[in-house]
C-alpha positions as CSV (number, residue, x, y, z in Angstrom):
1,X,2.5,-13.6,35.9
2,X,2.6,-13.0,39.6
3,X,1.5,-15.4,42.1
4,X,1.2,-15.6,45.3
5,X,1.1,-18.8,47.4
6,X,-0.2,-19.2,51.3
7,X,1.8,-15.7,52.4
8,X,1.7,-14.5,55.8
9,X,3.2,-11.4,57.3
10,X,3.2,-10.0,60.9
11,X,5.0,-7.2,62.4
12,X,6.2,-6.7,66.2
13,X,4.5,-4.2,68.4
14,X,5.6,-3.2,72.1
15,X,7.3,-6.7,71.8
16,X,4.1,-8.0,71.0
17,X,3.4,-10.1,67.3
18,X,0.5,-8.5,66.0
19,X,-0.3,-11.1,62.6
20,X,-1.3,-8.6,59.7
21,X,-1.9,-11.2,56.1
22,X,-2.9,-15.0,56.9
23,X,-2.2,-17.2,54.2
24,X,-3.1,-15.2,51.1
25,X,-3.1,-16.7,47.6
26,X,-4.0,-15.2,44.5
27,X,-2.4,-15.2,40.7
28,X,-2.6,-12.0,38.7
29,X,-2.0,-12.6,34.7
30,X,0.3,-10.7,32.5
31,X,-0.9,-7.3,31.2
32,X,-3.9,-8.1,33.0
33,X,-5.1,-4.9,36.2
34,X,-6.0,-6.2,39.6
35,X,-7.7,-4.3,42.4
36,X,-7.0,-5.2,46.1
37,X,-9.7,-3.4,48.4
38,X,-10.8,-4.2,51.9
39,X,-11.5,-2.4,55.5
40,X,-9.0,0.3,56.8
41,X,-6.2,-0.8,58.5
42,X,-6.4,-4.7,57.5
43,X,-3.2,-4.4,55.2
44,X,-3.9,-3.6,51.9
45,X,-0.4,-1.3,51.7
46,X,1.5,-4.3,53.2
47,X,0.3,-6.6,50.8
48,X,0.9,-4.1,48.1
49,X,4.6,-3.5,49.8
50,X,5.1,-7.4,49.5
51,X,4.6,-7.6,45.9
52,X,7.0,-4.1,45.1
53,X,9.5,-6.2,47.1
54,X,9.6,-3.5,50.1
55,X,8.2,-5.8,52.6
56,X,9.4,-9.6,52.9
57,X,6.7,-12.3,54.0
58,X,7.0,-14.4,57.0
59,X,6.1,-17.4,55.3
60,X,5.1,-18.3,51.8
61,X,6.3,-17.1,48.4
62,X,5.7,-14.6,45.8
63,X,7.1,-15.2,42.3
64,X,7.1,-12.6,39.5
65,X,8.0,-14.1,36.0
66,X,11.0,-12.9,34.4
67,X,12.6,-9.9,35.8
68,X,10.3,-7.2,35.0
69,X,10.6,-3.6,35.4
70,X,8.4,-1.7,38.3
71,X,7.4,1.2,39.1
72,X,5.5,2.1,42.2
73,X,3.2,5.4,43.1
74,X,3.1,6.1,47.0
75,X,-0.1,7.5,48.6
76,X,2.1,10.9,49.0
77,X,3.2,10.9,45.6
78,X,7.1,10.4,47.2
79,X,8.1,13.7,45.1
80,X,11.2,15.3,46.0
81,X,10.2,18.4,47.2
82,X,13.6,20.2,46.2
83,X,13.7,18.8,42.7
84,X,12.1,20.3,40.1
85,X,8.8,19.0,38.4
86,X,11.5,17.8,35.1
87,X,14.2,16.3,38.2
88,X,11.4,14.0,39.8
89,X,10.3,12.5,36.2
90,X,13.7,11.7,35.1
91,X,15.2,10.2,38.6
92,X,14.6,6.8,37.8
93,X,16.3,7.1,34.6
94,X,19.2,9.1,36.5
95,X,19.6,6.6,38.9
96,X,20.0,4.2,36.5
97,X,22.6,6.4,34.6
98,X,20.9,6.8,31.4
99,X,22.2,8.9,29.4
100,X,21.3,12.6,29.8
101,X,20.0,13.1,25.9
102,X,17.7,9.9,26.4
103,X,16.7,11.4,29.9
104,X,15.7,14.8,28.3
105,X,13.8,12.9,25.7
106,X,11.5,10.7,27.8
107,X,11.4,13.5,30.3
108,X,9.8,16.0,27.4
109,X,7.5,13.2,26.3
110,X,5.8,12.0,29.4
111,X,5.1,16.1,30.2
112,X,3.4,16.2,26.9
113,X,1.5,13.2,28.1
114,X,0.8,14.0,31.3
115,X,-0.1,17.7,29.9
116,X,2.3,19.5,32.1
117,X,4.4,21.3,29.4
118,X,5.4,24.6,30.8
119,X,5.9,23.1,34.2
120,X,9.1,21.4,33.9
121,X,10.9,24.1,35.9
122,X,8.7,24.1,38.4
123,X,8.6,22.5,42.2
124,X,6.2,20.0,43.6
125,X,4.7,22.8,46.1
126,X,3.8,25.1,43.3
127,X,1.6,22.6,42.1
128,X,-2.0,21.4,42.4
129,X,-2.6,17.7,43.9
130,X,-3.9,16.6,40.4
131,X,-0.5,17.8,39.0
132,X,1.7,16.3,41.5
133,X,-0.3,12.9,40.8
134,X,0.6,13.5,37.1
135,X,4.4,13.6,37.9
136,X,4.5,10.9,40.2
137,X,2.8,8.8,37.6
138,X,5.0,9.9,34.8
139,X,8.1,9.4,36.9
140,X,7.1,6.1,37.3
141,X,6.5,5.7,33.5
142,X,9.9,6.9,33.1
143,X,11.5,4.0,33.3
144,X,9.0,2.0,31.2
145,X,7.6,-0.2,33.5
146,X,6.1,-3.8,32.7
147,X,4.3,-4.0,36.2
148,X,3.1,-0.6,38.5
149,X,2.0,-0.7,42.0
150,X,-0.1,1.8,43.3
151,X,-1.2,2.4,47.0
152,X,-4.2,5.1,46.8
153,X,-2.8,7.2,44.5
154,X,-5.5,9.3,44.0
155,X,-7.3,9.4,47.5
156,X,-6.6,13.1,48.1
157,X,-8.1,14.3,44.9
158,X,-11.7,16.0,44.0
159,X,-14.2,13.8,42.4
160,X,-13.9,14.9,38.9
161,X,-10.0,15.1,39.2
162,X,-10.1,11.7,40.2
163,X,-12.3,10.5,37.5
164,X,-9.8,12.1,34.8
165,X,-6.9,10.6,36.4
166,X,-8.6,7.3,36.5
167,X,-9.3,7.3,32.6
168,X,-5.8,8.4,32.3
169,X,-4.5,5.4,34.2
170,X,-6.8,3.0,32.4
171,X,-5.8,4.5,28.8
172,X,-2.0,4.1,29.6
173,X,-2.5,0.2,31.4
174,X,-3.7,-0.5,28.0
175,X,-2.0,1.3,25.5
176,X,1.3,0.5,27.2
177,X,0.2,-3.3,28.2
178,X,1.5,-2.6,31.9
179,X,0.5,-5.1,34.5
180,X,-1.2,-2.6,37.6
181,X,-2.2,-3.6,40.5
182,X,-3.9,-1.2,42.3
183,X,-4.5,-0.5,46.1
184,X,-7.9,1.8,46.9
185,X,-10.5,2.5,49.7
186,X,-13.1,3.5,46.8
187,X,-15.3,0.7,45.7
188,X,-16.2,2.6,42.5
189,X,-12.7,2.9,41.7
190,X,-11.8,-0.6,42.2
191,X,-14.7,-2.0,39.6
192,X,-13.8,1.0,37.1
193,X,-9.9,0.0,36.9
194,X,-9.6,-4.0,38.3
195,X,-10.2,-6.3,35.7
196,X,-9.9,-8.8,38.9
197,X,-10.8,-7.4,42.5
198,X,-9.4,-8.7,45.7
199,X,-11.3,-8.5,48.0
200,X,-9.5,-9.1,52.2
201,X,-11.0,-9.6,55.1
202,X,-10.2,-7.4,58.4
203,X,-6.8,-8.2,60.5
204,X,-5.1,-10.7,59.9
205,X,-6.6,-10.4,56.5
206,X,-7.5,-13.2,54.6
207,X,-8.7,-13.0,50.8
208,X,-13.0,-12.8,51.2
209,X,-13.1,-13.3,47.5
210,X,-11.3,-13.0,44.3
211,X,-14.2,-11.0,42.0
212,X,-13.5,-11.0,38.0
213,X,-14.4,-7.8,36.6
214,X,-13.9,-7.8,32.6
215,X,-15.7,-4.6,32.1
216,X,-13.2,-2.7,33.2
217,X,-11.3,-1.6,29.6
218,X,-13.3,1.3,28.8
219,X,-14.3,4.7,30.4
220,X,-17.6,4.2,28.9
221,X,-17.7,1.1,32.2
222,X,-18.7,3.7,34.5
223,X,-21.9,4.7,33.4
224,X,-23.0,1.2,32.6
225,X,-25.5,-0.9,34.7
226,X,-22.6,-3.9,34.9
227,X,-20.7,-1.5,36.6
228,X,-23.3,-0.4,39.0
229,X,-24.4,-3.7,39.8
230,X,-20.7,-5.0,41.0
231,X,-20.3,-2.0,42.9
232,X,-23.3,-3.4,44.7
233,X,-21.6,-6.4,44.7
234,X,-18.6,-5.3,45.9
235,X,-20.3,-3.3,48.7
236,X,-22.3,-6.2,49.7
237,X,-19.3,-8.4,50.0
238,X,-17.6,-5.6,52.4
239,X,-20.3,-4.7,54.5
240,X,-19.9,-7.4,57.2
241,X,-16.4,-6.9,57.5
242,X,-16.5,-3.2,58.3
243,X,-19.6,-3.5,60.4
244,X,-17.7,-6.1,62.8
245,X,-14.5,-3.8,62.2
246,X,-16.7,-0.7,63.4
247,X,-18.5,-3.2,66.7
């Protein structure tokens, strides 16, 4: 479980405090997916960065049972633009000095998975954004992860690209019982892969609302009217925030 108790977070700018989270709570369950959406620029990322351990809070605490694995997907992927497609999978793995033939094994696997056989030998440039996603998620499979953090992962992609990649995510979540919490602008793709949505407020960004979402364990969610109807929800719940962000 990871929870999250009254954490706040500023940052100094031209030796001014500018206050970013205010006293955030929230719990996310084991194996369970949690969305975290509000206006741009009110600290989704940081929040995100918080739980990954990048980021340390100014006050309050954040616990993670146990001492599980993580992985975590950047917005730019983080790909290694010198390493080859086979290199950025396996770094993890390397860093952790695994052995070479496990490596190669895991490696091989997750490019089946992530339908990039052929590819191995290839460099991040040579490939589309949809492919680089791919990698950058099955690098951070690599290591098995029991929690992965993602900040927009899939914000530069075509619609339909982005709708695979999304039922890709979901199907793996599940199948590999990984708790994901997820970091997106889209309100669509929050409800299709949050089984809880967290809604924040603009800066200093205080939780709006904590939204449970239990429809979201099938592809089949997105063309249902549940689905539509928390979108609306969602959007609803939103609006006022971005219209005094945009005044």
């Amino acid at each position: 479980m990871i929870t999250v108790s009254s954490v706040s977070l500023s940052f100094t700018h031209d030796g001014q405090i500018q206050s970013v989270l205010d006293d955030i709570s929230f719990e996310i369950e084991a194996h369970d997916s949690c969305a975290i959406i509000g206006p741009s620029g009110c600290g989704k990322t940081s929040l995100l960065f918080l739980l990954a351990g990048i980021l340390q809070p100014d006050s309050g605490t954040l616990t993670i049972t146990g001492n599980p694995r993580c992985g975590t997907i950047l917005q730019n992927y983080g790909l290694f633009p010198w390493k080859t497609v086979a290199e950025n999978i396996g770094l993890g793995l390397t860093l952790k000095k695994a052995e070479k033939t496990k490596t190669r094994q895991v490696v091989a696997q997750l490019l089946e998975e992530m339908e990039l056989d052929g590819f191995d030998t290839h460099f991040p440039g040579q490939l589309s954004g949809g492919m680089q996603q791919r990698v950058a998620l099955a690098r951070a499979l690599a290591i098995d992860p029991e929690i992965l953090y993602m900040d927009e992962p899939l914000s530069s992609l075509d619609a339909l690209t982005r709708e695979r990649l999304q039922n890709l995510i979901l199907d793996i979540v599940h199948k590999r019982k990984i708790t994901a919490v997820l970091v997106t602008h889209s309100i669509e793709e929050a409800v299709f892969l949050g089984k809880k949505i967290i809604i924040l407020s603009r800066r200093p960004a205080r939780i709006l609302k904590v939204v449970g979402n239990p429809g979201a364990v099938s592809p089949d969610y997105r063309q249902s009217d549940q689905f539509f109807h928390q979108c609306i929800r969602l959007r609803e719940l939103l609006k006022g925030e971005i219209n005094g962000q945009e005044a």
